[in-house]
C-alpha positions as CSV (number, residue, x, y, z in Angstrom):
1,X,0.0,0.0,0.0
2,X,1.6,3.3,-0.7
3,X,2.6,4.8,2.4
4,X,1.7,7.9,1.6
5,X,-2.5,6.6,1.4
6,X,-2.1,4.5,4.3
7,X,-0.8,7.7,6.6
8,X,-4.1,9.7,5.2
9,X,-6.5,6.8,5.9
10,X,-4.8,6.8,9.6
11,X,-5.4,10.3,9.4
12,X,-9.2,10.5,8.5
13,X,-9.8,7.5,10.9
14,X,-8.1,9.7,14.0
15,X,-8.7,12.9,13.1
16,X,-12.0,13.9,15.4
17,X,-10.9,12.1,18.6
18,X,-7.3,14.0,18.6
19,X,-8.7,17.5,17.8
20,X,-11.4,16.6,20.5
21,X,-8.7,15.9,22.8
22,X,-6.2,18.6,22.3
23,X,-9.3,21.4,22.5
24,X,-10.3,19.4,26.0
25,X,-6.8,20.0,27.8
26,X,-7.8,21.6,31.4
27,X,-5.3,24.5,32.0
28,X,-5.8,23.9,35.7
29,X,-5.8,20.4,36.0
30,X,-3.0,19.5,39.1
31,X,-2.5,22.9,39.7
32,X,-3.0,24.7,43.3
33,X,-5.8,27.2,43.8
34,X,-4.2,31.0,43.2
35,X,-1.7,29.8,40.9
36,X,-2.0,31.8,37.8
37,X,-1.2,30.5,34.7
38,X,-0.5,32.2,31.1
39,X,-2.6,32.5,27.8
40,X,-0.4,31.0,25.0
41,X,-2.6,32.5,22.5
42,X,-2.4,36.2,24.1
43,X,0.4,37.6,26.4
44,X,-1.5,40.2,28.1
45,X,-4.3,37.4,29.4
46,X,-4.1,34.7,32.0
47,X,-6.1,32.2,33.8
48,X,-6.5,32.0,37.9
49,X,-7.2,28.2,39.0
50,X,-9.5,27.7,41.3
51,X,-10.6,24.3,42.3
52,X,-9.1,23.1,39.2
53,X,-10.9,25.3,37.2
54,X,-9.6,28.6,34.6
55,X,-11.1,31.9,35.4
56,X,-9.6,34.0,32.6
57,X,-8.1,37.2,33.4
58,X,-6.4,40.0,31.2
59,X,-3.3,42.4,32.2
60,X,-4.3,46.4,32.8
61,X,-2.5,49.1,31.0
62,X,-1.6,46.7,28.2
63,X,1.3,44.7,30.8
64,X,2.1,41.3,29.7
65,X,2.1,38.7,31.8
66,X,4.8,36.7,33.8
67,X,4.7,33.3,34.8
68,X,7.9,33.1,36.5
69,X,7.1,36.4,38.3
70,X,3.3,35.7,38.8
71,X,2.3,39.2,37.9
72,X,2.0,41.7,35.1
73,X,4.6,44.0,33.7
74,X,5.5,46.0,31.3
75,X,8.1,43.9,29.3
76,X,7.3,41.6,27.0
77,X,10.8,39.5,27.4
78,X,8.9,36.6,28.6
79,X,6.3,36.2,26.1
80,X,6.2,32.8,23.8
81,X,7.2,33.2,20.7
82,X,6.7,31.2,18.1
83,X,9.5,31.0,15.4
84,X,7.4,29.8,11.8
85,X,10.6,27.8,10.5
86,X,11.5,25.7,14.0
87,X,9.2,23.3,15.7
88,X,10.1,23.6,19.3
89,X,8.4,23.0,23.0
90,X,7.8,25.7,26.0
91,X,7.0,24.4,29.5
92,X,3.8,26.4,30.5
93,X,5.0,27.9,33.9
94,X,3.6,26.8,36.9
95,X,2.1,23.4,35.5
96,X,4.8,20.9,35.2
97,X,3.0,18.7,32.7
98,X,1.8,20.9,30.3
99,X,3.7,22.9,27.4
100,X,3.0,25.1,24.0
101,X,4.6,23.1,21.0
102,X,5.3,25.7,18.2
103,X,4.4,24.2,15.2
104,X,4.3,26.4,11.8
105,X,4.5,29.2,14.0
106,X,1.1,28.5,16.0
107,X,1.5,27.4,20.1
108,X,-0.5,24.7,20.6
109,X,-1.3,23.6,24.1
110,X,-0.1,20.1,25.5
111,X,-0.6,17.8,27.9
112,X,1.8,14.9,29.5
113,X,0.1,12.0,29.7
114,X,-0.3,10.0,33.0
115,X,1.7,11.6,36.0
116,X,4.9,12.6,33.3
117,X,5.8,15.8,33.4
118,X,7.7,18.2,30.6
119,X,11.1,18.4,30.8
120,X,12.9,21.4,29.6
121,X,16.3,20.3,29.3
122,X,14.7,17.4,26.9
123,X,12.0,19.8,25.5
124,X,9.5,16.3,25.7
125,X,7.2,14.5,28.5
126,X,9.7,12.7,31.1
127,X,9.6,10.4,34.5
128,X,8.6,13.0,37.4
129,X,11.4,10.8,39.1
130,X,13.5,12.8,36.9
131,X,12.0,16.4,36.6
132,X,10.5,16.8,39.6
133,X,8.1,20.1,38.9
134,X,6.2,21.0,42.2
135,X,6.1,24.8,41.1
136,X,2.2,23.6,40.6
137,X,1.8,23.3,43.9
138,X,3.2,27.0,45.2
139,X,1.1,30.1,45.1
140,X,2.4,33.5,46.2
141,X,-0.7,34.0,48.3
142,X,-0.8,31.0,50.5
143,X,-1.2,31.8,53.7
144,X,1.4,29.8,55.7
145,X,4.2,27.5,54.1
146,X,3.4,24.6,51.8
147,X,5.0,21.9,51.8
148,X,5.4,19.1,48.8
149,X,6.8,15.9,48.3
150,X,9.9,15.3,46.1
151,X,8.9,13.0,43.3
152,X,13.1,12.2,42.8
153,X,13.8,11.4,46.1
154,X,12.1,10.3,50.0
155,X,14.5,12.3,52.0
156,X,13.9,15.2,49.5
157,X,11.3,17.6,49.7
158,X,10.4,21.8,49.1
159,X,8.6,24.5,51.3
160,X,7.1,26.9,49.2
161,X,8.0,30.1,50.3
162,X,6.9,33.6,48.3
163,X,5.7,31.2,45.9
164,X,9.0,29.5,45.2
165,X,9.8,26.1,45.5
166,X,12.8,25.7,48.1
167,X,14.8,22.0,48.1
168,X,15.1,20.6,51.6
169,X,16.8,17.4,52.4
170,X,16.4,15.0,55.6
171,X,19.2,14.1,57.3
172,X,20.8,10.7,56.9
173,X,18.5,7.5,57.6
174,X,15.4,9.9,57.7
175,X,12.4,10.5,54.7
176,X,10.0,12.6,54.5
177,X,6.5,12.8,56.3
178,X,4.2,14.5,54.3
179,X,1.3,13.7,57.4
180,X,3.5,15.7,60.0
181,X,5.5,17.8,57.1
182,X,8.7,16.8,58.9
183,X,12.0,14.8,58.6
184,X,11.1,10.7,60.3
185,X,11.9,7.6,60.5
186,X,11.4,5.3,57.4
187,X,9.2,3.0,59.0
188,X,6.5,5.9,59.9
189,X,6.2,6.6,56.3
190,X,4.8,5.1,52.9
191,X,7.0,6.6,50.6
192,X,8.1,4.4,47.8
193,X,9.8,5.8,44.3
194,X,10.5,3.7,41.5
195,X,13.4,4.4,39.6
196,X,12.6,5.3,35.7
197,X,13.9,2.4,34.1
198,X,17.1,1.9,33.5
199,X,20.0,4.8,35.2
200,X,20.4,7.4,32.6
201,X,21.6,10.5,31.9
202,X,20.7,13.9,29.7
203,X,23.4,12.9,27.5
204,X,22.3,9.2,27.2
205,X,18.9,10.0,26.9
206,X,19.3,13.0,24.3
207,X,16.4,13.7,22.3
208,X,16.4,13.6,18.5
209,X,15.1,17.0,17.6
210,X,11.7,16.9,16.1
211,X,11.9,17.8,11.9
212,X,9.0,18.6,9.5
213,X,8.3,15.6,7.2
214,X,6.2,15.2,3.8
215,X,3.5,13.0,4.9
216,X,-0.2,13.3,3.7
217,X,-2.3,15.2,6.3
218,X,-5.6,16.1,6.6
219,X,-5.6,19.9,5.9
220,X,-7.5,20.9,8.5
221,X,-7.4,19.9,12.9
222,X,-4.9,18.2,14.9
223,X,-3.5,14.5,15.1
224,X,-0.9,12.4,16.9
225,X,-0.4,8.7,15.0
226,X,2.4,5.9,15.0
227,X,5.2,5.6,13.3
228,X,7.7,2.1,12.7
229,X,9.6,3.0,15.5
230,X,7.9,2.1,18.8
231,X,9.7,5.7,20.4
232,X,8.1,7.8,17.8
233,X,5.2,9.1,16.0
234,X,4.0,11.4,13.7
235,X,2.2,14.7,14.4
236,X,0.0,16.4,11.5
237,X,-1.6,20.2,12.1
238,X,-3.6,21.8,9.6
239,X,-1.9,19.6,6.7
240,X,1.9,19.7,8.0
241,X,3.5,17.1,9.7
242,X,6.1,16.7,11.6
243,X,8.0,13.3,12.9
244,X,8.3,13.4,16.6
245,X,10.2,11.6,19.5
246,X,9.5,10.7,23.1
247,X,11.9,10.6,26.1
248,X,13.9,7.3,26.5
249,X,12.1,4.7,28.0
250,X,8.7,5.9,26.8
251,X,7.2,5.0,24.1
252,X,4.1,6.2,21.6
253,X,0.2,5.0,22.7
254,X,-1.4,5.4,19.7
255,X,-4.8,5.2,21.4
256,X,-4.4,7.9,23.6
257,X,-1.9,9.9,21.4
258,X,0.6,10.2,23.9
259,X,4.3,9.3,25.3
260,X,4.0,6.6,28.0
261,X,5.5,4.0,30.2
262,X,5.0,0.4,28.3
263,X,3.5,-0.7,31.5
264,X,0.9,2.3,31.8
265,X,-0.1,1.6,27.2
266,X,0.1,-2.3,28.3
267,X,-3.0,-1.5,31.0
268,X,-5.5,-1.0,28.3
269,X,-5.2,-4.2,27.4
């Protein structure tokens, strides 16, 4: 069959359910109440989550918004741009598993699958064993300090303060208790962390940059679909396409249109 027909067949088959699930992505989801969280499509607007939910909000005085800073200012040096000839990936501040992938130009909001979270270093979905974002979890206007587990590490763990996340580490022989939010003995806790697969490295586990490709695609909406090799796939928007790779160890779930553990894709089974 000539590749080219069987990629469009794939295409017309998967079309609705990816651009239904690409337009469903919660902002908010996993993210603290009074965190606020940027507008890819608009730099002066915002979102505040609330109980999971995005209340949008816009900057006065035409300020642009900062997601580092949490606040409005008059400098756009931290606004997402999207440079037409280069696909490329932008962590969305203050979510840890969601990002703007700048394809033809256009940011288009993503979502890790399962518990991953984007990594910056890789620019793709990782093991939260290896990133571990928390920034999710601080707001500048909570009350008292927060403090969150370490996804890396059980004797690790951060204190929001300001709405920063500040590393802490237990002594020798102690973990963390997120119950009392103190340093204590292993046997008082149930913290368990399983290591992502084999030890690797950034250099061991460097991505292969992701690279336009000539493929038939539908010429209009959104979709993720497999390629040969297990640790890629191909992404089509608005008739481009573009051949795309996931973080070592993961690999392409061509239900769900995602990067994922083998264990988590083997599950629907």
């Amino acid at each position: 069959m000539n590749r080219h027909y069987a990629i469009g067949l794939l295409a017309i088959f998967g079309l609705i359910v990816a651009t239904n699930a690409a337009a469903s992505i919660n902002i908010c989801q996993g993210v603290a109440d009074n965190i606020f969280v940027a507008d890819i499509t608009n730099c002066s607007n915002y979102f505040i989550c609330v109980n999971g939910q995005p209340i949008a909000q816009q900057c006065r005085n035409k300020y642009f918004f900062n997601g580092n800073t949490q606040s409005c200012q008059a400098s756009n040096a931290t606004c997402l741009k999207c440079n037409a000839s280069v696909l490329s990936s932008v962590a969305l501040s203050r979510t840890c598993n969601k990002y703007a992938l700048c394809f033809d130009g256009q940011p288009l909001l993503q979502q890790c699958a399962d518990d991953l979270q984007f990594n910056p270093q890789l620019n793709a979905c990782d093991y939260p064993q290896t990133v571990d974002c928390v920034a999710n979890q601080c707001s500048i206007y909570a009350k008292s300090p927060v403090y969150v587990t370490s996804k890396a590490s059980c004797s690790k763990y951060y204190i929001c303060m300001q709405g920063q996340p500040q590393a802490q580490n237990c002594l020798s022989n102690l973990v963390f208790n997120p119950v009392k939010n103190q340093c204590d003995l292993p046997a008082k806790t149930n913290c368990t962390i399983t290591p992502p697969g084999k030890a690797r490295s950034l250099q061991t586990a460097a991505m292969i940059a992701p690279r336009m490709v000539d493929i038939n695609c539908p010429t209009v909406g959104i979709l993720e679909f497999a390629h040969e090799n297990p640790n890629q796939y191909y992404m089509c928007v608005n008739g481009k396409g573009a051949l795309m790779t996931c973080a070592a160890n993961l690999y392409f779930d061509k239900d769900m249109g995602a990067c994922r553990r083998k264990e988590d894709i083997l599950k629907n089974y």
